[in-house]
C-alpha positions in Angstrom: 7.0 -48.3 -0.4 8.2 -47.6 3.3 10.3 -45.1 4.0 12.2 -44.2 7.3 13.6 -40.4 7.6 16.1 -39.6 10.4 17.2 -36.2 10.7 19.3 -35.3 14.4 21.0 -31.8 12.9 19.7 -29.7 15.6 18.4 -29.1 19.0 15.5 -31.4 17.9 15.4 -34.6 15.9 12.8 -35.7 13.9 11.8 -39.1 12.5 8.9 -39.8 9.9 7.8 -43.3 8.2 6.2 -42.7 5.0 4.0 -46.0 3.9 2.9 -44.0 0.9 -1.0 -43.9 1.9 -0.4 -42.8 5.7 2.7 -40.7 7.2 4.0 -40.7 10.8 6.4 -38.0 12.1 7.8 -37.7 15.9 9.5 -34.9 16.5 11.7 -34.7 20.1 13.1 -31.7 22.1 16.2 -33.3 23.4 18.2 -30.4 23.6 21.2 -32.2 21.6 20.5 -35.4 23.8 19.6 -37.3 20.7 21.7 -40.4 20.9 19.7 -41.7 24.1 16.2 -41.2 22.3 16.9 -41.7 19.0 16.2 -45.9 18.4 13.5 -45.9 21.0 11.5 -42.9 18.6 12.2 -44.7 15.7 10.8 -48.0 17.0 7.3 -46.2 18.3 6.8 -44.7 14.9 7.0 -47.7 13.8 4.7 -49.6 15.9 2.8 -46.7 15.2 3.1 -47.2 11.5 1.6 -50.8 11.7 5.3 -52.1 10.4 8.4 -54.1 11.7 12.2 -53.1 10.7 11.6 -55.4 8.0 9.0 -53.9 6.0 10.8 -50.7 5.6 12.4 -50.1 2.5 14.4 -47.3 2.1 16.1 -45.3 5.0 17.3 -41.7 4.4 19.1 -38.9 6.2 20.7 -35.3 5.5 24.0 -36.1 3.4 25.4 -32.5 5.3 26.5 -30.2 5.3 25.9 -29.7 8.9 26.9 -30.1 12.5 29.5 -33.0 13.1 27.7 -34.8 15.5 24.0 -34.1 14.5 24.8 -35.5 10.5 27.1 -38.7 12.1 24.3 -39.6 14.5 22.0 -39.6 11.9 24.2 -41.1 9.1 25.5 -44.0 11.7 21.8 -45.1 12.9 20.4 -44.5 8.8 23.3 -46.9 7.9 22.9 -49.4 10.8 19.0 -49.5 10.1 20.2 -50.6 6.3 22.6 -53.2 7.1 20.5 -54.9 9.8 17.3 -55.0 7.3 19.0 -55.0 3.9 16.6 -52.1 2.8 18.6 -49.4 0.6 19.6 -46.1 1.7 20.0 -42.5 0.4 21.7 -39.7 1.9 20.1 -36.0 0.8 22.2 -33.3 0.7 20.8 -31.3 3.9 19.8 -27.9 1.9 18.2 -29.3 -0.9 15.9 -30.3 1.8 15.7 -26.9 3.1 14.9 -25.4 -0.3 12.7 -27.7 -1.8 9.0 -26.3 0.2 10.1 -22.8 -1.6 10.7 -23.9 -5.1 8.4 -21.8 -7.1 9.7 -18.4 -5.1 10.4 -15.8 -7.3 14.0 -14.4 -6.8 16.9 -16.2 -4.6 16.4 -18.9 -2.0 19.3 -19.0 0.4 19.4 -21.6 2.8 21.7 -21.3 6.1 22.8 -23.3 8.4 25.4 -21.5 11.3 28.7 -23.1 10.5 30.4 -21.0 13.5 32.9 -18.7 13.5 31.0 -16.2 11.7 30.2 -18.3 9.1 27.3 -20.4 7.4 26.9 -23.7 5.0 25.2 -21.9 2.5 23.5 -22.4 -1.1 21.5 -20.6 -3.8 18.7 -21.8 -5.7 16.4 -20.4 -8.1 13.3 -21.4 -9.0 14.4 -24.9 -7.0 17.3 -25.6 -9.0 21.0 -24.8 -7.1 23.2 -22.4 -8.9 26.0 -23.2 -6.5 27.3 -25.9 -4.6 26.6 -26.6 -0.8 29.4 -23.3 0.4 31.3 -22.6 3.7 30.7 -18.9 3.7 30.2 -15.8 4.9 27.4 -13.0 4.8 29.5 -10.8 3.2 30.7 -13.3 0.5 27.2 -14.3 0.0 25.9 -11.4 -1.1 28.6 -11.8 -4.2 26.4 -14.8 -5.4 23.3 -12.7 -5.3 21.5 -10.3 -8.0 22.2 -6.8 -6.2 18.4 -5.5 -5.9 16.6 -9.2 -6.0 14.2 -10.7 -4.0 16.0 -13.3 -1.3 14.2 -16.0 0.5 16.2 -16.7 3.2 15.1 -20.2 5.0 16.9 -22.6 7.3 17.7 -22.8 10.9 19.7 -19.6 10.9 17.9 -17.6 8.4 16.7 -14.9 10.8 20.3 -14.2 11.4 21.6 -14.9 7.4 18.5 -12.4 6.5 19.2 -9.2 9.2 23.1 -9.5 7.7 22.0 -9.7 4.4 19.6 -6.8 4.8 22.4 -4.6 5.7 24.7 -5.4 3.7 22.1 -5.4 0.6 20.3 -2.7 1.3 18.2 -2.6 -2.3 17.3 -6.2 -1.9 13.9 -7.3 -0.3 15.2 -10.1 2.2 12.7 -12.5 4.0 13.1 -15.6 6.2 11.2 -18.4 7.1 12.7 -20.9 9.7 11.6 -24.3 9.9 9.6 -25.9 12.2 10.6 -28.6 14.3 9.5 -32.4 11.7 9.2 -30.6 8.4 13.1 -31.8 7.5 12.3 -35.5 7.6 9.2 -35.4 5.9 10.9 -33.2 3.1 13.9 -36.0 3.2 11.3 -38.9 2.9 9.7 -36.9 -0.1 13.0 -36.7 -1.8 14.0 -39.8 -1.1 10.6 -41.3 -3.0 11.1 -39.9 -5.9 14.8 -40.1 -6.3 15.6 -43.6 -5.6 14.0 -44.5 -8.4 17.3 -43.1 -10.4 19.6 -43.9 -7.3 21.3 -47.3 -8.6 24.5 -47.2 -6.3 24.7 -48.1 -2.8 26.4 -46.2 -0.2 30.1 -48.0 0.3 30.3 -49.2 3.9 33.1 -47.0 4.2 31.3 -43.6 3.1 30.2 -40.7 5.5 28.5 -37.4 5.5 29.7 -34.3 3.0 31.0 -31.9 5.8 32.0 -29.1 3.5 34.6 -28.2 5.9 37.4 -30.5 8.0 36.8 -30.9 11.4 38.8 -28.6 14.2 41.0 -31.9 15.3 41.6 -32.1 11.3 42.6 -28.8 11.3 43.9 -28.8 14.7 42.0 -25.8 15.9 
């Protein structure tokens, strides 16, 4: 099966095609200017591939939480790419991805992603399975989901910051990070996407759109 992964949440985007024997992954250092680069990346991995539009058959991108624009940009083209081929699509939520190359860490894994205003999307897993949902949070309020002198794994694109808060504030706990390189989130979300669609029977409603966790400032009107 032929999977596409787009994933546009931060200052680089990554794209992967999975044909199941061979996998492709182009990763671009836009700086944020992902919209411009985004279809013409897609269409040399697949020419790359060996494929057309066509032959792919399931498209997947991070569900959120996130940044606003990165998960919409991502979400908008995944959803395109489904309607113009008829292939299915599945939206991952965006830390699973994170946590799922650190499943069999002993302890907490924490996965972070800055949320701004002193704040992260946050969740907890042990032993790969989330003991809370995707969280708008703060250090300080994490540390209230964690074991007071347990080992945290702290991964993510802001876990250097998460784990030197953390640290401090817990200082019996062992914290460690590891932040992820620059393709490994779309080849995690094609992964996923294998093996879950195969218990995925809805479709995504034309009308549905990323899990933000938190409204938007012109929601709020901040």
């Amino acid at each position: 099966m032929n999977v596409l992964a787009i994933d546009t949440a931060g200052k680089r985007f990554s794209a992967t095609v999975d044909t199941g024997s061979e996998r492709f992954t182009l990763t671009v250092d836009s700086q944020r200017q992902h919209a411009e680069r985004l279809l013409s990346s897609i269409d040399s991995l697949l020419v790359l591939a060996g494929i057309g539009p066509k032959d792919v058959a399931l498209v997947t991108c991070p569900e959120g939480p996130g940044s606003f624009t990165g998960l919409r940009l991502a979400y908008a083209t995944a959803k395109a790419f489904q309607l113009a081929t008829s292939c299915r699509f599945l939206p991952v939520p965006t830390l699973e991805c994170y946590a799922l190359p650190f499943s069999a860490c002993a302890g907490a894994v924490v996965c972070a992603v800055d949320a701004k205003k002193n704040r992260y999307y946050a969740q907890v897993f042990r032993r790969g399975i989330a003991v809370t949902e995707s969280l708008d949070v703060s250090s300080g309020e994490i540390t209230g989901l964690l074991d007071a002198e347990e080992r945290v794994l702290v991964v993510g694109p802001d876990a250097e910051r998460l784990a030197e808060e953390l640290s401090a504030l817990m200082p019996a706990s062992r914290v460690d990070y590891v932040t992820p390189g620059g393709s490994e989130i779309s080849e995690t979300l094609a992964k996923i996407a294998k093996t879950r669609h195969l218990q995925y029977t809805d479709g995504v409603s034309d009308y549905a759109g990323p899990a933000y966790v938190r409204k938007s400032d012109a929601e709020t009107g901040t």
